[in-house]
Structures are given as C-alpha cells and as structure tokens.
C-alpha positions as CSV (number, residue, x, y, z in Angstrom):
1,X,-30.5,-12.7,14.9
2,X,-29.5,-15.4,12.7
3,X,-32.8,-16.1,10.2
4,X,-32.1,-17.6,7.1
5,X,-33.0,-15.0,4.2
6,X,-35.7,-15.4,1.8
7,X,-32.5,-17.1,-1.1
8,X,-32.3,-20.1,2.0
9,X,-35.7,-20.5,2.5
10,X,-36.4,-20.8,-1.2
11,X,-33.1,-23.1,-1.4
12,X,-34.3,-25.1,1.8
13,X,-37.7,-26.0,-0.3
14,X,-35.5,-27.6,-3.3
15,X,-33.6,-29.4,-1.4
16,X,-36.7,-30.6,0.7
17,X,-38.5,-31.6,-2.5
18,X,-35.7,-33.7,-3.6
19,X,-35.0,-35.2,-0.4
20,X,-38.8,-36.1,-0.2
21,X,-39.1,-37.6,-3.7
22,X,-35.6,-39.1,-4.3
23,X,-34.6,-40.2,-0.5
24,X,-37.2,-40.6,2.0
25,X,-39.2,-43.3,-0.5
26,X,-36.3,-45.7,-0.8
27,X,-33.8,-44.6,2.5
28,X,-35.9,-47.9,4.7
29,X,-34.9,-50.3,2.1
30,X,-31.1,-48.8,2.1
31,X,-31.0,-49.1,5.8
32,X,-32.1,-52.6,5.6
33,X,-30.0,-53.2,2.7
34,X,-26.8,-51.5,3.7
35,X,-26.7,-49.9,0.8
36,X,-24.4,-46.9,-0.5
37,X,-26.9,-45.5,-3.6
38,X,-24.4,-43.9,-5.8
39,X,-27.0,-43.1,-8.5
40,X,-28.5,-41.0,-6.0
41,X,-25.4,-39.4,-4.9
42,X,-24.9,-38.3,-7.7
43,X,-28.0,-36.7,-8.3
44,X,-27.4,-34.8,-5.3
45,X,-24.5,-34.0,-7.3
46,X,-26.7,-33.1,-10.3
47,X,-28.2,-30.4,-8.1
48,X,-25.1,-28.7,-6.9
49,X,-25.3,-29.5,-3.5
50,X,-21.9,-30.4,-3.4
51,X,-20.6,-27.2,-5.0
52,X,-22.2,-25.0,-2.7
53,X,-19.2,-23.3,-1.6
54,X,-16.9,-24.3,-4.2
55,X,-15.7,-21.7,-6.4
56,X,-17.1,-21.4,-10.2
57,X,-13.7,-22.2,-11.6
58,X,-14.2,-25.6,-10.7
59,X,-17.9,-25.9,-10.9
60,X,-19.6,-24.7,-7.6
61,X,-21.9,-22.0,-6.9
62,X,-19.5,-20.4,-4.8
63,X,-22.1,-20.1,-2.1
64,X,-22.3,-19.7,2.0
65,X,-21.1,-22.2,3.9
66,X,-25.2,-21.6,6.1
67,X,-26.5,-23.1,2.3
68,X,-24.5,-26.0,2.9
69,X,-25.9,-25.9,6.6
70,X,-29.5,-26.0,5.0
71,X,-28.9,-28.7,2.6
72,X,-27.3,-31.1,5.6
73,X,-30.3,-30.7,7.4
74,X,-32.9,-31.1,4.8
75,X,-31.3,-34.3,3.5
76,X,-30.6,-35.6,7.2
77,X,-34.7,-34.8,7.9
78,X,-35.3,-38.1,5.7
79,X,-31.7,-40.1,6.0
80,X,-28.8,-39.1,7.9
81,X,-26.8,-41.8,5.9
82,X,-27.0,-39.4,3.1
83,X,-26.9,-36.3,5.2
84,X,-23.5,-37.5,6.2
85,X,-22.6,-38.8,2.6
86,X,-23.0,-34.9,2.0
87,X,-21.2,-33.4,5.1
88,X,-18.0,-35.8,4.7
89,X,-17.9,-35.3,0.7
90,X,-18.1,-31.3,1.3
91,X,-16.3,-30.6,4.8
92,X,-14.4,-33.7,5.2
93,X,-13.1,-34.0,1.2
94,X,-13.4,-31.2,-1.0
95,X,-12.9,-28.4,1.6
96,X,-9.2,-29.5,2.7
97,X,-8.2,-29.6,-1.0
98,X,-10.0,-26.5,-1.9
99,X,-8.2,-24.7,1.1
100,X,-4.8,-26.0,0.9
101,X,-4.5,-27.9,-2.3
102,X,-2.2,-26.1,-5.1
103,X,-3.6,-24.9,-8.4
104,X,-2.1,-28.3,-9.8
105,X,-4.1,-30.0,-6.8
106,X,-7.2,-28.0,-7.4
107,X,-7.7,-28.7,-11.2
108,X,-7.0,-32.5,-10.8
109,X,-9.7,-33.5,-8.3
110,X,-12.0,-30.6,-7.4
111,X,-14.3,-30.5,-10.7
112,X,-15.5,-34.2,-10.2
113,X,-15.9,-33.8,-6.6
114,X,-17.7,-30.8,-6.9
115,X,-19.8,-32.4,-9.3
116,X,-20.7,-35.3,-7.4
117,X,-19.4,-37.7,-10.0
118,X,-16.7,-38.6,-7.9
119,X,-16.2,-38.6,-3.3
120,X,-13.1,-38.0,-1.4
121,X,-12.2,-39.2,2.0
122,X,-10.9,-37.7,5.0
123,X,-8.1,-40.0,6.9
124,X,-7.5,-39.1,10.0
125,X,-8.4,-41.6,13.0
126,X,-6.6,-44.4,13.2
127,X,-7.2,-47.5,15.9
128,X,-5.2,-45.9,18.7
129,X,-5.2,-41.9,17.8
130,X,-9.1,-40.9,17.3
131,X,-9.7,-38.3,19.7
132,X,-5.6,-38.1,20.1
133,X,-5.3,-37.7,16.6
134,X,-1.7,-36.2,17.2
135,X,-0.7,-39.7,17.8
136,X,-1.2,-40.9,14.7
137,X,1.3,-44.0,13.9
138,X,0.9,-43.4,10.4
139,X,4.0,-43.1,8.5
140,X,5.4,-41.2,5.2
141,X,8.9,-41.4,4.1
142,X,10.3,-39.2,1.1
143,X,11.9,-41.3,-1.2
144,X,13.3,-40.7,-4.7
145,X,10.7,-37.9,-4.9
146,X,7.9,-39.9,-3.2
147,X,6.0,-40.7,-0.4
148,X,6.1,-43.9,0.8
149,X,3.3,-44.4,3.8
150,X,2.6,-47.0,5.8
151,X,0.0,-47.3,8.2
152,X,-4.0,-47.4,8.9
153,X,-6.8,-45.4,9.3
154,X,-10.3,-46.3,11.2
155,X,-14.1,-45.4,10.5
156,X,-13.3,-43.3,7.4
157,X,-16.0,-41.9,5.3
158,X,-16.4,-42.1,1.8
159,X,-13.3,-44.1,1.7
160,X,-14.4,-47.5,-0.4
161,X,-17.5,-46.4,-2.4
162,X,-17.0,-47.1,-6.3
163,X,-16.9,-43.1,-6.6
164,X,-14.4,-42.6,-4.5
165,X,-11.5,-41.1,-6.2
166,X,-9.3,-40.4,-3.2
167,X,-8.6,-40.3,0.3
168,X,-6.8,-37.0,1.8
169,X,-4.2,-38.8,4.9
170,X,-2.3,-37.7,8.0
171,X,0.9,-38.8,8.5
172,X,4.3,-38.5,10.3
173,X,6.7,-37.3,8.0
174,X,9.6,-36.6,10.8
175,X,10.0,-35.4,13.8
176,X,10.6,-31.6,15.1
177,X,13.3,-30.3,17.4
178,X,11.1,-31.0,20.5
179,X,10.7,-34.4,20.2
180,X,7.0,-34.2,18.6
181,X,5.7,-35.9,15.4
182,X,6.0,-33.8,12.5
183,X,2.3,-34.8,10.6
184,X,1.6,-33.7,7.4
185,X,-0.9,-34.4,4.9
186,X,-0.8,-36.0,1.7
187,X,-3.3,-36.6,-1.1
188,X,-3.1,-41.5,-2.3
189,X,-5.7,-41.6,-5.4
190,X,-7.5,-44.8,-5.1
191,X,-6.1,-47.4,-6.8
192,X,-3.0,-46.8,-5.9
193,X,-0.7,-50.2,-5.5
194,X,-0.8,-51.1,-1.4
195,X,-4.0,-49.0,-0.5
196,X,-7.0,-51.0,0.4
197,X,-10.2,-50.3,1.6
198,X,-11.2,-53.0,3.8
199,X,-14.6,-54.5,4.3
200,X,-17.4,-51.9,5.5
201,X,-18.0,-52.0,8.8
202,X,-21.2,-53.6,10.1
203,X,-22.6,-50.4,12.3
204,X,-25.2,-49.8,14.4
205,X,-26.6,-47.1,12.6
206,X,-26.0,-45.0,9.7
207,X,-26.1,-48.0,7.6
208,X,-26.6,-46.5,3.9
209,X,-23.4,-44.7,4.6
210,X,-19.7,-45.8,2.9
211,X,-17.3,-46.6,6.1
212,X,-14.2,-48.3,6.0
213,X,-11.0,-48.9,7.6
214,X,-7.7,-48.4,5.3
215,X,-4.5,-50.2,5.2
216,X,-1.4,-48.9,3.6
217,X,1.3,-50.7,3.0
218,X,4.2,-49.1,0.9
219,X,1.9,-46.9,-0.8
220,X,3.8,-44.7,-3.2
221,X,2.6,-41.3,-4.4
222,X,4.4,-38.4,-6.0
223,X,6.2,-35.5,-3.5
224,X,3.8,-33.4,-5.6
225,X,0.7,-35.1,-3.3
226,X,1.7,-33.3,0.0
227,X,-1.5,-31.3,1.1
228,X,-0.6,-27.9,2.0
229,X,2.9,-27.0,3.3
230,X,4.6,-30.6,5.2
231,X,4.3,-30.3,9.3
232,X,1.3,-28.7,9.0
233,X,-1.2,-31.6,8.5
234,X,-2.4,-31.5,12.4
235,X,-3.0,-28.0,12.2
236,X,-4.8,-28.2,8.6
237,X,-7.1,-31.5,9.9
238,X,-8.4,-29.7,12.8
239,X,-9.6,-26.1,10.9
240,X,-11.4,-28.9,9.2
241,X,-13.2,-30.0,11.5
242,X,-14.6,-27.2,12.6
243,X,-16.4,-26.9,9.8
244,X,-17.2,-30.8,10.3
245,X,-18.8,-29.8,13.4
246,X,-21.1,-26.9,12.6
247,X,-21.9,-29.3,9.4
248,X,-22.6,-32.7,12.0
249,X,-24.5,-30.1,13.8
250,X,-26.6,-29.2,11.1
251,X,-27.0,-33.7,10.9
252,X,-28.6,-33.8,14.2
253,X,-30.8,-30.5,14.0
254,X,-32.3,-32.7,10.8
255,X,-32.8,-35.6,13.1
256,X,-34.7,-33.5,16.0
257,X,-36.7,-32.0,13.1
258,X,-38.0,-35.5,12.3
259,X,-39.0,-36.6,15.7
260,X,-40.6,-33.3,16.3
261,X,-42.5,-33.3,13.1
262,X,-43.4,-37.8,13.6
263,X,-44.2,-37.1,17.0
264,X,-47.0,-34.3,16.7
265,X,-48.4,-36.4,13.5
266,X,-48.8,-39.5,15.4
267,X,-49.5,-38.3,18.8
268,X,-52.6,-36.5,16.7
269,X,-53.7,-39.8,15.1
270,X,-53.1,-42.4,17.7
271,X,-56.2,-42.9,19.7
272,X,-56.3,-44.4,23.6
273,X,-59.4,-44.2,25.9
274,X,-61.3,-42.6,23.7
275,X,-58.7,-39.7,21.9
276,X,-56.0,-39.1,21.0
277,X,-52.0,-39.6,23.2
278,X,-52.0,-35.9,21.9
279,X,-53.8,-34.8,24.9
280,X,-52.3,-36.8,27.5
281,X,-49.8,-33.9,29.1
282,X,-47.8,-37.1,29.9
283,X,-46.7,-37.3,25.6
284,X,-47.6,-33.2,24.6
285,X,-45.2,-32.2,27.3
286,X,-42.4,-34.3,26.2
287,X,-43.3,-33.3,22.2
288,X,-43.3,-29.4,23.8
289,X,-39.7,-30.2,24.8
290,X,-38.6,-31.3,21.0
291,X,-39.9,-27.8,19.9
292,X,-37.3,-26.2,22.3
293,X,-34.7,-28.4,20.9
294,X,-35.4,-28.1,17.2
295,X,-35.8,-24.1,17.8
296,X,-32.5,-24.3,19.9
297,X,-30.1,-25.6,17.9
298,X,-31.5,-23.9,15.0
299,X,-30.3,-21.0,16.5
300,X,-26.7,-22.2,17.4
301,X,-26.2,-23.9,13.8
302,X,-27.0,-21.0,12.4
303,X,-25.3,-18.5,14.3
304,X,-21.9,-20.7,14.0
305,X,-22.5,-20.8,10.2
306,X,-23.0,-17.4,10.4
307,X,-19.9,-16.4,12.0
308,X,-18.0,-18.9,9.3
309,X,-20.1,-16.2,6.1
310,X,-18.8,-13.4,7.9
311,X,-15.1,-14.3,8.8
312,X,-15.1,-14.3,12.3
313,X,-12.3,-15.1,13.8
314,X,-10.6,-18.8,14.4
315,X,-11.4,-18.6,18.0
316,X,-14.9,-17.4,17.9
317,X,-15.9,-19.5,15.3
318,X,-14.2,-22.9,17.3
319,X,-16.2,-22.2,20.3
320,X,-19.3,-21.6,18.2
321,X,-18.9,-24.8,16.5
322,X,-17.9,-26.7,19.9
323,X,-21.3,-25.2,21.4
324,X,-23.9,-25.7,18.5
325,X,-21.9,-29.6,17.5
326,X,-22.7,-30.4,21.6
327,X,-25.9,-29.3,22.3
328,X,-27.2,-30.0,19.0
329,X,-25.9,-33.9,18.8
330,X,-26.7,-34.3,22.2
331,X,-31.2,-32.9,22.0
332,X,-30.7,-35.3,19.2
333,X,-29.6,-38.6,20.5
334,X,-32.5,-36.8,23.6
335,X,-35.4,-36.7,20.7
336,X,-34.6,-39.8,19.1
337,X,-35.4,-41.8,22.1
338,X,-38.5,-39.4,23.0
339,X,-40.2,-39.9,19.9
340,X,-39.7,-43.9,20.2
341,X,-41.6,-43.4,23.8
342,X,-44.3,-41.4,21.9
343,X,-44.5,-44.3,19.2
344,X,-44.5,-46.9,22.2
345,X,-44.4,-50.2,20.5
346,X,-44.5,-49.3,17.2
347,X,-41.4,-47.3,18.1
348,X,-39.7,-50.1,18.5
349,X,-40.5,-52.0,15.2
350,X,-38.3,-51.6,12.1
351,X,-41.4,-50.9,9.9
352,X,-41.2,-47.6,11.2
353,X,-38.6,-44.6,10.8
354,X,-38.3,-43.4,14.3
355,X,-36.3,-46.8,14.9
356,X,-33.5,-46.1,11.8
357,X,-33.3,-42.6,13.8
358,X,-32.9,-43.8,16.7
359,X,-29.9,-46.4,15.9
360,X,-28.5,-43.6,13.9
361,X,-28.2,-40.7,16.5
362,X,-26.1,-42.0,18.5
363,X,-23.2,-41.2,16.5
364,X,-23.8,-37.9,16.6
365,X,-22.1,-37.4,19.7
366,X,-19.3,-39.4,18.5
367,X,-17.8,-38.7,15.0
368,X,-16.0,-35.3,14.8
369,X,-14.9,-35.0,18.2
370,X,-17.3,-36.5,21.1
371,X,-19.4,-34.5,23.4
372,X,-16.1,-34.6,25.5
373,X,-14.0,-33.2,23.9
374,X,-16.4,-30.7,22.8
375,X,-16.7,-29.8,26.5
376,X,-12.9,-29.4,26.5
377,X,-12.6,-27.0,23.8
378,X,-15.4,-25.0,25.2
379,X,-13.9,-24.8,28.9
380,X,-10.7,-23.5,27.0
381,X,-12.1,-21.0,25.3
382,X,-13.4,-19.5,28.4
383,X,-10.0,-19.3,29.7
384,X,-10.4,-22.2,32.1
385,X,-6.9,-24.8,32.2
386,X,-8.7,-28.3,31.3
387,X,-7.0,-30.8,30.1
C-alpha cells in the first residue's frame, strides 16, 4: 500500500489552501495574459515548496521526494502552468546541482533556488536531439581554463523569467574511443556574454509557464562550471528525468483531479428535461470512469515516489516512473476531453476552466519523454529487445 501518512495529508491541505487563495483566483487571467507571475513564485517559495527535499544547509526541509509529489499536484489541481513552474524549478534545476554539483557549486546557487527567490533551467533538447538527446550538436571547448559552448537548446523551462539565475546545459565536450559524443554538463549563469533567451514561445497550452529557446554563441564560463565529472552529462540528464517523470506524473494526476471534481459539480447542477445530466448514465458513466483514473494513477505516483523515499533501485524505480508518467499523462489528456463533453458548450468557451485544461494536457504526454518512449523503456525493462 502506498497511502500518504497523516504529515502528507496535513501538508496536502496547506498547499491546497494556498493554491486556492493565491492561484486558482488569478490563473484565467494569466492564461489569457501569458503571464509568468513571479511575485507568486516566489511565494511558493515563501512556503518551502521548493526546498522540499533540499537539505537544511542550504535552506530546504530536507523532505521526501512523495511531499514534492503532493505539492505538484495540489498546485497543478488549479494551474498546471505553475505546477510545472514547480516541477522544472525542483526536478529539472535544483536537483542536478544538488546531486552532482561540488560544495563550491552547492553554496553558490542552491540557497536562492531553494528559496524561490531565484529558477534554474534544465537544457537539454535541442531542435534535432529531443527524444535523441544523445545527439545533441551542442558544443563545449576548453580553453584557457574555460568553456567555450556553442550551440541551442529548444522548449526550455524556466530559462528566460527575470528570476532565472541559470541554466544547467548538455554539451559535447569530445569524443570517446568508439566514435561517440562525449556530453557533459556544464553550469552558464544568465547574463553571461553570448547567451540569450529568445522570445517565449507562443504555445498551445501551458501558457503562464516561462518557455524559451537558447542560443549560445561563444559563451564563456569557468572550467570550474562542469556539472559533475565531464562525459558523464548523458548519464546525469537522464537520472534526472526520472524524477521529472514521476514529478510530470504527479502534473497530470492534478489535472484528472480537476475534471473529476468540475465534472460531478456540474453534472449535479446542470439541468436538462427536467434534472439534472447527473442522471443521464450517458455523462455519470463517463464521470465513473474519471474516478478510476484519478484513484489509478494515485496509486502509481505514489508508489514510484515511494520507491524513490526508500532507495529502490535505479532499475525499479525507472520502470515505475516510465509506468505511473504513461498512464497518468495519458487518463489525463483522456479526462480533459471528457469533462469538456460533460460541459458540452460551455466546455468549449474560454470563460470556463475545463477549456485552459484541456489545451494544457496535451503536453503531458510530450515533455519528459513522450508516451513512446515511455513504452520503450517499459518493454526494456521486461527484458524484451525494443528499439
């Protein structure tokens, strides 16, 4: 069994509150707006939910990663835009430089990002190397004891936001004895001469959320910047992500929360022939289905977060990420477009927030690592040759 303890459930009401009183009120006109609220942000800050499972030394709680699970979904209930802000600023930011940064590393970013003053980035895909990400073109050259890179990154979150302090990027710093890219990972502070943010992208969904593309050109940084031990940046980026999955997992279990929970509100107020749609087997059935969903995926986002508390090992905890990231993003995308049937028309008009969660989903079974890929990693982990 994997039910939260009475410490989570308590936590799981603060974070509701806040995301009911701060979010939820304003997260229509962000949306319209395409807005980034960094006030907000950093309120979320102001609570600790981005030092959840950061040590005290620099300012966390030095929580379990299923708080952080709990969080995600509470704030992705009312906005996935800000459920993601959270995800990306925790799994895709702090996390690589809190697992393989040096003390020197540690001290110098973590305490701002932990505090929510300040968001890191996570640069990894690039136009042609997203789900092929060990074909980045990306390039860093040592020179005079600095890197010099040169290259672009694609859909990056967190990247351009006026609290973005830096952005954490993969790179080819050689190449090995076999003929393969040797990729590392290195640390370019915003700011830094030839490193731009470019405009934000104009998205379908998630639109209170910072995404950017990056250009570097002749970017220098100190030697001292290498994340973690060089050749080993492929290898670091995807541990990372399977956190980042559990965590987008916990995104979408949010999402199917909210259409369960508009869809029995409205299908128990809207009246037709004489009652309400509520009793029509034709709408209860479908809303019957979101409750196996919302209970379902509870059940794998938990469990993986679960295994991550208790150490499990790399390979169990990668298939249990793979499973609840698929199934989870999937029912999502599934009770998004459910609960705009149950709305009918009204579904369809912005005034209403089954239609931001609707454009939003969609994503889910994108960003990282698509419901494909996810399918791959689970087929090899039963043994099965897929390629």
């Amino acid at each position: 069994m994997f039910e939260l303890s009475e410490e989570h459930r308590e936590f799981r009401r603060s974070v509701r509150d806040f995301a009911e009183a701060e979010i939820a009120p304003h997260a229509a006109e962000w949306d319209r707006k395409h807005h980034f609220p960094v006030d907000v942000v950093q309120k979320m800050g102001k609570l600790g939910l981005f030092g959840l499972t950061a040590p005290e030394e620099y300012g966390g709680s030095g929580g379990d990663f299923t708080s952080l699970c709990v969080a995600i979904e509470e704030i992705s209930r009312v906005d996935q835009s800000m459920g993601i802000t959270l995800e990306a600023a925790v799994g895709l930011g702090i996390n690589p430089i809190l697992t393989y940064g040096t003390d020197e590393q540690k001290q110098r970013w973590l305490p701002d990002l932990v505090a929510g003053e300040k968001l890191a980035g996570f640069g990894l895909t690039e136009a042609d190397a997203g789900s092929d990400a060990g074909a980045t073109k990306t390039r860093a050259t040592l020179e005079n004891g600095e890197w010099v890179i040169d290259g672009s990154k694609q859909f990056i979150t967190n990247s351009g936001s006026s609290i973005t302090s830096c952005v954490t990027v993969t790179a080819r710093t050689g190449t090995r004895e076999n003929g393969k890219p040797e990729i590392s990972t290195i640390i370019v502070p915003t700011g830094t001469a030839g490193f731009v943010a470019e405009p934000a992208y104009d998205k379908l969904g998630w639109h209170a959320s910072d995404t950017h593309p990056l250009a570097l050109s002749g970017v220098r940084v100190p030697e001292a910047n290498l994340l973690g031990e060089r050749g080993k940046g492929f290898a670091q980026f995807l541990a990372t992500l399977d956190d980042g999955r559990v965590a987008i997992a916990a995104v979408a279990l949010g999402c199917i929360r909210a259409c369960l929970e508009m869809s029995v509100q409205y299908a128990g107020e809207r009246q037709t022939f004489g009652g309400p749609i509520g009793r029509k087997q034709g709408v209860a059935f479908q809303i019957a289905d979101l409750k196996v969903m919302a209970d379902a995926a509870e059940m794998l986002v938990y469990k993986a977060a679960a295994l991550k508390d208790a150490g499990a090992s790399v390979a169990e905890f990668k298939q249990a990420a793979s499973v609840a990231k698929l199934y989870a993003s999937e029912s999502a995308v599934t009770a998004t477009r459910i609960a705009t049937q149950v709305f009918g028309g009204y579904g369809f008009m912005e005034e209403y927030p089954v239609t931001r969660f609707y454009r939003d989903a969609k994503i889910l079974e994108i960003g990282e690592g698509t419901s494909e890929v996810q399918r791959m990693l689970i087929a090899r982990g039963l043994g099965l040759p897929v390629e």
